[in-house]
C-alpha positions as MATLAB code, in Angstrom:
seq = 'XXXXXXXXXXXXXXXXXXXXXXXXXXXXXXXXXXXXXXXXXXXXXXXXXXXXXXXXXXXXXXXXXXXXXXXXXXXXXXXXXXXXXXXXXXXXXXXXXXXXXXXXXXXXXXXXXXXXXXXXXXXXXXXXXXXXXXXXXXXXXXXXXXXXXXXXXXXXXXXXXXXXXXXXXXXXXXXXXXXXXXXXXXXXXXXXXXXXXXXXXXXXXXXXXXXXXXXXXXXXXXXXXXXXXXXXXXXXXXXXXXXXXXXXXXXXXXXXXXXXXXXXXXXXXXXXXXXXXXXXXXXXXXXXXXXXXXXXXXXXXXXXXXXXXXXXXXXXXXXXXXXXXXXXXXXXXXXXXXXXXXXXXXXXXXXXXXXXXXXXXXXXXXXXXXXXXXXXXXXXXXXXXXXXXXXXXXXXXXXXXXXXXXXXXXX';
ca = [
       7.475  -12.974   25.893;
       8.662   -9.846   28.076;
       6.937   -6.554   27.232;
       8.914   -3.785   27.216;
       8.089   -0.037   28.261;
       8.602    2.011   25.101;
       8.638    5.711   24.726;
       5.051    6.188   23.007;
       6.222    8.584   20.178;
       7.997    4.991   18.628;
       4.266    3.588   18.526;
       1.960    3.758   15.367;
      -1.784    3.564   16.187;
      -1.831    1.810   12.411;
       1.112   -0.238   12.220;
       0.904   -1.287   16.011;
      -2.797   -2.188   15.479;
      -1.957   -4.111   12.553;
       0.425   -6.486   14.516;
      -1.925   -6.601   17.532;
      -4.032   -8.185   14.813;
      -1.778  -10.232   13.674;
      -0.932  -11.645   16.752;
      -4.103  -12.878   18.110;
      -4.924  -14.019   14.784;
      -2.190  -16.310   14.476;
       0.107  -16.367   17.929;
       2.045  -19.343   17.241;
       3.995  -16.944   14.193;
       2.941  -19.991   11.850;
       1.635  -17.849    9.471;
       4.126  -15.586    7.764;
       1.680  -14.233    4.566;
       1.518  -10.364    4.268;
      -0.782   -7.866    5.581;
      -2.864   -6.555    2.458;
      -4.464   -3.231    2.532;
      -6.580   -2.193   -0.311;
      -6.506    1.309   -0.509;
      -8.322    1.533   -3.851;
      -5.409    3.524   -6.095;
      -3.219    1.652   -4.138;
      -2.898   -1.388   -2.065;
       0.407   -2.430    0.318;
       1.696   -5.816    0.939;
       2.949   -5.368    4.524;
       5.406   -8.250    6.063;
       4.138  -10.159    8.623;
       7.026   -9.453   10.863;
       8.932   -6.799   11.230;
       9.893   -3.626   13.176;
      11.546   -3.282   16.533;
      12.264   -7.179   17.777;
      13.108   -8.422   21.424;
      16.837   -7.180   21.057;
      15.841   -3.583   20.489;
      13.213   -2.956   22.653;
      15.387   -4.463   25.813;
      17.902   -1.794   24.354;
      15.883    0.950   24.340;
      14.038    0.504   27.604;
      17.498   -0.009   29.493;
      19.332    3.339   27.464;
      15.934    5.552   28.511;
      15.990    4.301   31.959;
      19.798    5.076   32.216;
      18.736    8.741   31.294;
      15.825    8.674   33.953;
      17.680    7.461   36.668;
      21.155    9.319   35.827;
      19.961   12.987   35.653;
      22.598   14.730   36.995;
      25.490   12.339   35.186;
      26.964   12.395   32.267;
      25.795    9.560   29.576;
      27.685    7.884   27.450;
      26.784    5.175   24.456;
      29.820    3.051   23.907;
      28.721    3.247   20.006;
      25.127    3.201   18.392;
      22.816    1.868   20.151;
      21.077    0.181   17.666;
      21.173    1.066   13.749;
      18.410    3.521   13.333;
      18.971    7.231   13.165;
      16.154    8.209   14.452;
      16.567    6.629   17.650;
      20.072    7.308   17.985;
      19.217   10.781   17.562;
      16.787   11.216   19.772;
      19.077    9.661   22.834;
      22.066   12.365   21.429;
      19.080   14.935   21.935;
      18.532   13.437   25.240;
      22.464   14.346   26.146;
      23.589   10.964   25.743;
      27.075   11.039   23.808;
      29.247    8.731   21.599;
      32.322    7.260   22.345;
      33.063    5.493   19.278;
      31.422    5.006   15.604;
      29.862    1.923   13.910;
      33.656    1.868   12.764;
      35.394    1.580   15.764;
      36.908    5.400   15.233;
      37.187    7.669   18.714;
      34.668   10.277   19.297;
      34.991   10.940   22.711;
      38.816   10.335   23.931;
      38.984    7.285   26.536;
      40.874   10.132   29.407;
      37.330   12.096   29.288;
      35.679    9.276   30.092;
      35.177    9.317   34.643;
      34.474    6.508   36.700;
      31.314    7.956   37.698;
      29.950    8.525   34.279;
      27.395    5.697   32.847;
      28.327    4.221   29.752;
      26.087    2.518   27.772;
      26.830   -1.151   26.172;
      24.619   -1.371   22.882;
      22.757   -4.236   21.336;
      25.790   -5.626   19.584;
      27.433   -6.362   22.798;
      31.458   -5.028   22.771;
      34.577   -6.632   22.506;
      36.060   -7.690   25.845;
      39.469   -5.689   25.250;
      36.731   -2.969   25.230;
      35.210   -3.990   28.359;
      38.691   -4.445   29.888;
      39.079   -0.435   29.093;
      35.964    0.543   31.102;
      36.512   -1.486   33.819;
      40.036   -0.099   34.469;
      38.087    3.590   34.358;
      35.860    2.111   37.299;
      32.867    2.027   35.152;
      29.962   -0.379   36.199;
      30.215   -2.320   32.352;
      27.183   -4.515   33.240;
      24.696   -1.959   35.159;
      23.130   -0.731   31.208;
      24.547   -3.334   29.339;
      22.312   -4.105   26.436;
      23.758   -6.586   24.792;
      20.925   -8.765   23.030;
      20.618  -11.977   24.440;
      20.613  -13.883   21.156;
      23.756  -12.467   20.522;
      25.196  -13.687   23.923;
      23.554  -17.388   22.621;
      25.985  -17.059   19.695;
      29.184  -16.115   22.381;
      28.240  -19.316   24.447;
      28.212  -21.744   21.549;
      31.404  -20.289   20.316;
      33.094  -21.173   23.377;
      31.542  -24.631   23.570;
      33.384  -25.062   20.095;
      36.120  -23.928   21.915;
      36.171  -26.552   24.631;
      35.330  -29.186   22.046;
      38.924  -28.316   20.056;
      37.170  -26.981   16.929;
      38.596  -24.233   14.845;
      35.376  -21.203   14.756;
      34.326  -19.595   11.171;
      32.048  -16.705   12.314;
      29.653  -15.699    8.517;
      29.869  -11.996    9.083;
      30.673   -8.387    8.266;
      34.476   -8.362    9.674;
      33.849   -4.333   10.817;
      30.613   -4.819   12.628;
      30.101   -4.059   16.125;
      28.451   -7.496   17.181;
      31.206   -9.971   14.861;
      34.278   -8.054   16.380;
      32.866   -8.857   19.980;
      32.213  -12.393   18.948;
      35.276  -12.437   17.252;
      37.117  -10.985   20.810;
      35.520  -13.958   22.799;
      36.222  -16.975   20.646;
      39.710  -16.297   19.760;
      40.132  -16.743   23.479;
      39.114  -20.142   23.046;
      39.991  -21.440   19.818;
      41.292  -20.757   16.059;
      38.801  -17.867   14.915;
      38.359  -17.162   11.361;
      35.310  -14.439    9.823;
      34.428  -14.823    6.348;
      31.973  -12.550    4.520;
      29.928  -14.452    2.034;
      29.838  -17.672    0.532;
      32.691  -16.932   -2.322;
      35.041  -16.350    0.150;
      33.718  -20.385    1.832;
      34.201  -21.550   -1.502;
      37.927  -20.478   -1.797;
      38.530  -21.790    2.230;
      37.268  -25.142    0.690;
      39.408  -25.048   -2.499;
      42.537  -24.324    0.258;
      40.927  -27.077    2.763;
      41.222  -29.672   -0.237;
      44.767  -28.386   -1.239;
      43.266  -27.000   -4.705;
      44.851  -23.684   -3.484;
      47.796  -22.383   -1.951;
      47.897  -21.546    1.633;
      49.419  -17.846    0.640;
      46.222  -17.480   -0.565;
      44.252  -17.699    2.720;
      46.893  -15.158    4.218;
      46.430  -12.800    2.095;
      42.478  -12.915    1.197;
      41.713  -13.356    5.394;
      44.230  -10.538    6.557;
      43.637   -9.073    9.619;
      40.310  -11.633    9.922;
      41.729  -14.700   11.595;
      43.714  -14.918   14.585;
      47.446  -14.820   15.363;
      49.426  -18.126   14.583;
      46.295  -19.166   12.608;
      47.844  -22.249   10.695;
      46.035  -23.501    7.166;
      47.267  -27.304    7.613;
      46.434  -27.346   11.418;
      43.334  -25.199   12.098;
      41.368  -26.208    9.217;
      40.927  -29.763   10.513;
      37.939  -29.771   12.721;
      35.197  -26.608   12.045;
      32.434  -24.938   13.833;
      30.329  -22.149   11.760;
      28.446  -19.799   13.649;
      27.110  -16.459   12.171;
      26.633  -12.531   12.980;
      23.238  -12.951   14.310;
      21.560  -10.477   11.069;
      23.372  -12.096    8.055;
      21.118  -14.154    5.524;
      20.202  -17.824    7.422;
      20.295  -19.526    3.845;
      23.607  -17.895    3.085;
      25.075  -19.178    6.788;
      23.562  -22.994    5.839;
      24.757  -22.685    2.735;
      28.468  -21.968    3.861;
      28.264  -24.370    6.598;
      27.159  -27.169    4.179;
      29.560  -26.033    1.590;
      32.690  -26.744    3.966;
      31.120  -30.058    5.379;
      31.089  -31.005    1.902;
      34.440  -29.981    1.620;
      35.834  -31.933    4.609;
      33.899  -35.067    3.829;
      35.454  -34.993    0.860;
      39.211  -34.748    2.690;
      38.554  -37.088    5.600;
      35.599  -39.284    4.775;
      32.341  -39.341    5.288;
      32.136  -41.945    8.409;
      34.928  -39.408    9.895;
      32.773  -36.397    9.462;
      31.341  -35.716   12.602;
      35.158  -35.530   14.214;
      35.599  -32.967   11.721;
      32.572  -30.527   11.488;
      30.631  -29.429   14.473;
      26.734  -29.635   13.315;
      25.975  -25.964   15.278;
      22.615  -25.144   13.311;
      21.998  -21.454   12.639;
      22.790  -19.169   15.078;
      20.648  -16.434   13.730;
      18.588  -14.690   16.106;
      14.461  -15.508   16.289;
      13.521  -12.126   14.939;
      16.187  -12.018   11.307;
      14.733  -15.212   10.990;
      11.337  -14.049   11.016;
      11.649  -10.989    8.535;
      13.409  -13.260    6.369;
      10.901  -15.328    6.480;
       8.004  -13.237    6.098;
      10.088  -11.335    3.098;
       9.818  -14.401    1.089;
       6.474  -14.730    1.629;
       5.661  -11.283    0.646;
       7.408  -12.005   -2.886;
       5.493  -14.688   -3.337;
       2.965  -11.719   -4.021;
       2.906   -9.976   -7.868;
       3.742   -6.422   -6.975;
       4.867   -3.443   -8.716;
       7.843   -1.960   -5.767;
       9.342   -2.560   -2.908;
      10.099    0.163   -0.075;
      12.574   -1.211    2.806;
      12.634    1.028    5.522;
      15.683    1.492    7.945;
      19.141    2.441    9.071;
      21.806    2.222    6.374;
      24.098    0.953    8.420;
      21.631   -2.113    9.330;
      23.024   -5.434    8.128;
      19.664   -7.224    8.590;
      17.841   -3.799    6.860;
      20.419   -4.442    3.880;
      19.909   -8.300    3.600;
      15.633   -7.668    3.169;
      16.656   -5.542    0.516;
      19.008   -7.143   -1.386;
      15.913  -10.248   -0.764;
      13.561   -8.179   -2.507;
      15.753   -6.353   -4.840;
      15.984  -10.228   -6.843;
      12.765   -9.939   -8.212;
      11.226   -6.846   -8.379;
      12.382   -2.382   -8.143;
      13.483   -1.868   -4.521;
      13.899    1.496   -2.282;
      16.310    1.236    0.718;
      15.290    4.272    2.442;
      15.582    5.340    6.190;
      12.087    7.423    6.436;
       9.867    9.072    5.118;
      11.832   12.169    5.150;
      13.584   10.691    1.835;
      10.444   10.523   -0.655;
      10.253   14.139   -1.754;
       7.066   13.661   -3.746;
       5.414   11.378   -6.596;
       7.954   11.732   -8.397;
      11.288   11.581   -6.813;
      12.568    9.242   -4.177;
      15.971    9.277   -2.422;
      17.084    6.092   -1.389;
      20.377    3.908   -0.693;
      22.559    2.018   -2.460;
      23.387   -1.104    0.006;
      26.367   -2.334   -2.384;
      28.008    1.411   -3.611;
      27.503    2.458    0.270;
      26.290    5.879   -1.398;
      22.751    7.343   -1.517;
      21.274    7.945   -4.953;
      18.247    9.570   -6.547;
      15.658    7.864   -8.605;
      12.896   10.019  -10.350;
       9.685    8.509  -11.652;
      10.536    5.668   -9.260;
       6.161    5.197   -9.091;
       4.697    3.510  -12.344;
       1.794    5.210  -13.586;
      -0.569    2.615  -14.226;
      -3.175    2.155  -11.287;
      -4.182    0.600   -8.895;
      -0.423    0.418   -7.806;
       1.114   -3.189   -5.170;
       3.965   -1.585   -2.558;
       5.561   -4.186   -0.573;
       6.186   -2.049    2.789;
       8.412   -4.036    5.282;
      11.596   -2.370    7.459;
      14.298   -4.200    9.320;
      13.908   -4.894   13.244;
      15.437   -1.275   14.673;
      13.223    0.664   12.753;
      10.041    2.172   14.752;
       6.164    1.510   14.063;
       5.794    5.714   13.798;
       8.423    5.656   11.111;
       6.911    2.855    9.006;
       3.444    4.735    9.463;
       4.728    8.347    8.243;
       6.172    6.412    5.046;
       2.620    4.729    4.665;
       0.386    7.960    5.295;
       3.199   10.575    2.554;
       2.678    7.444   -0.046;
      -1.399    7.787    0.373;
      -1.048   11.198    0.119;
      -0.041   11.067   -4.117;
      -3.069    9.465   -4.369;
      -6.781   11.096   -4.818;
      -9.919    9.366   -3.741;
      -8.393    6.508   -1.457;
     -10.564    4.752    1.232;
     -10.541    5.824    4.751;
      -7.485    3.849    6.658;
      -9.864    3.014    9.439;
     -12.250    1.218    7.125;
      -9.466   -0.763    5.086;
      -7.995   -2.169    8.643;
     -11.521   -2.833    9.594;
     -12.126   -4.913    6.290;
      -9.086   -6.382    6.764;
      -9.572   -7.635   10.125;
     -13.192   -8.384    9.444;
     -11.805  -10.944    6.097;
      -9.164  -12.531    8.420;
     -11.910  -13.424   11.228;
     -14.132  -14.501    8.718;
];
């Protein structure tokens, strides 16, 4: 796979060492246990995968080389970059400036923006009415476009849906950056529908098989399906494709949940004329810290701390993954535990943050599952690891626990 060059102040000389290790001990990614470091007082369960994936690190090496090669210009990001704060943060320190929010709301007005300004295209990609804009400024769209390539995979199958006549149900948050730009490019080719979760697939199958009113889907899917989108007519023959961080079991589990549904309507033998078998469209690296999430709870342990943007759909789904079976901290660094005691953290579901004292049991030694989402950097995941050592007395030396550790995986 590519490398990427990387400012060195997103590198951890402990968490980047750990995944070195991890990759040459197992290359082929076929082993997705935890890391464990024994601390004494207190060991950490750390995921196998997670951290900055392919996606982000092609963003961040095109947005730094934009500012290296463009001293003298003004900078623009159409929108974040990538969720993470920290990063984001550092580019506005950098000069680089906003057009938009994660919402879609105008920061910078579209008649500042000059033809021979550089703008920016983040991770997520952009809608193509969007695109349309800056290219009517005279802005080169494509020159740092960093549009993750996974998420262009998802744009290509929804237009070979498209050509193949089938109506396209995108799983995924209806106000985020990378389903709106899906959502701009397959309405272009065919019926377009976004759903959130799989309630709302249950009540498209109860209105598929008649069991409810076609008002319904009006007014549950406002302003999330396409003009002239008709129940009887466009719910015939389905695609499902999916926002590229949402939960893969939740995506299979909608997309088997409507096949069922229009088996049921047309006939088994008919099926494949009526549902397009398109597989998960989830990108290699959500996959992965999925994965590896379930494999750390398959580990007795007394927290969880999920580190990451709160605006990060594939941050929120690890947490709400870990939050089934044991206490769980959302937090975005280390900046947020204030001491033994108190932790500040954020609730994915009330959108607010909240305060939790006590949030460390007292009993000893102590099991925190460590893990972060795939925008979040190695330093950050290290500074939460090094502030949580640092409640405890008498803890072994950090270079001698990844020593042991690498010594018991060899052996």
């Amino acid at each position: 796979m590519k490398k990427f060059d990387i400012p060195e102040f997103y590198k951890s000389s402990i968490i980047t060492e750990l995944k070195e290790i991890r990759k040459e001990l197992d290359p082929r990614k076929k082993d997705f246990s935890p890391t464990i470091l024994d601390f004494g007082p207190v060991r950490f369960l750390i995921a196998r995968h997670f951290g900055f994936c392919y996606g982000v690190e092609n963003a961040i090496e095109i947005s730094y080389r934009a500012l290296e090669e463009n001293p003298d210009k003004k900078i623009y990001l159409l929108s974040q970059m990538i969720h993470n704060p920290e990063v984001n943060r550092d580019l506005v320190n950098r000069g680089i400036s906003f057009i938009q929010d994660t919402e879609g709301n105008q920061i910078t007005p579209w008649d500042e923006i000059k033809k021979d300004n550089i703008v920016i295209i983040p991770a997520f990609g952009t809608t193509l009415e969007i695109e349309k804009k800056l290219n009517s400024i005279g802005i080169e769209v494509h020159k740092y476009d960093t549009t993750c390539p996974f998420v262009e995979r998802v744009w290509k199958k929804s237009e070979k849906l498209g050509m193949d006549e089938y109506t396209i149900i995108i799983h995924g948050k209806h106000n985020h950056e990378e389903t709106k730009a899906t959502f701009s490019r397959s309405k272009l080719n065919a019926p377009s529908l976004i759903i959130k979760d799989y309630q709302e697939a249950m009540l498209l199958t109860d209105i598929i098989l008649g069991n409810v009113d076609a008002a319904e889907f009006y007014k549950v899917f406002k302003g999330r399906h396409t003009d002239g989108f008709d129940v009887a007519r466009d719910l015939q023959k389905v695609g499902v494709i999916n926002q590229t961080t949402m939960l893969a079991q939740e995506t299979q589990h909608i997309a088997n949940t409507i096949k069922e549904a229009l088996e049921k309507k047309h006939g088994q033998e008919k099926d494949k004329n009526h549902f397009a078998d398109t597989r998960d469209t989830l990108c290699y690296a959500t996959n992965d810290n999925q994965e590896a999430t379930y494999a750390l709870l398959k580990h007795k342990a007394d927290l969880a701390l999920v580190v990451g943007g709160y605006n990060s759909s594939n941050t929120s789904h690890i947490v709400e993954l870990c939050e089934s079976k044991l206490p769980t901290y959302f937090i975005s660094s280390d900046q947020e535990i204030e001491n033994d005691a108190t932790l500040n953290h954020f609730d994915w579901r009330g959108e607010k943050r909240i305060r939790t004292e006590n949030y460390l049991p007292d009993h000893r030694p102590l099991t925190i599952i460590l893990t972060s989402g795939a925008s979040c950097p190695d330093i950050t995941i290290e500074k939460v690891l090094q502030k949580l050592l640092s409640f405890f007395d008498d803890i072994n030396e950090i270079d001698d626990v990844i020593a042991k550790f690498k010594n018991q995986s060899v052996a």
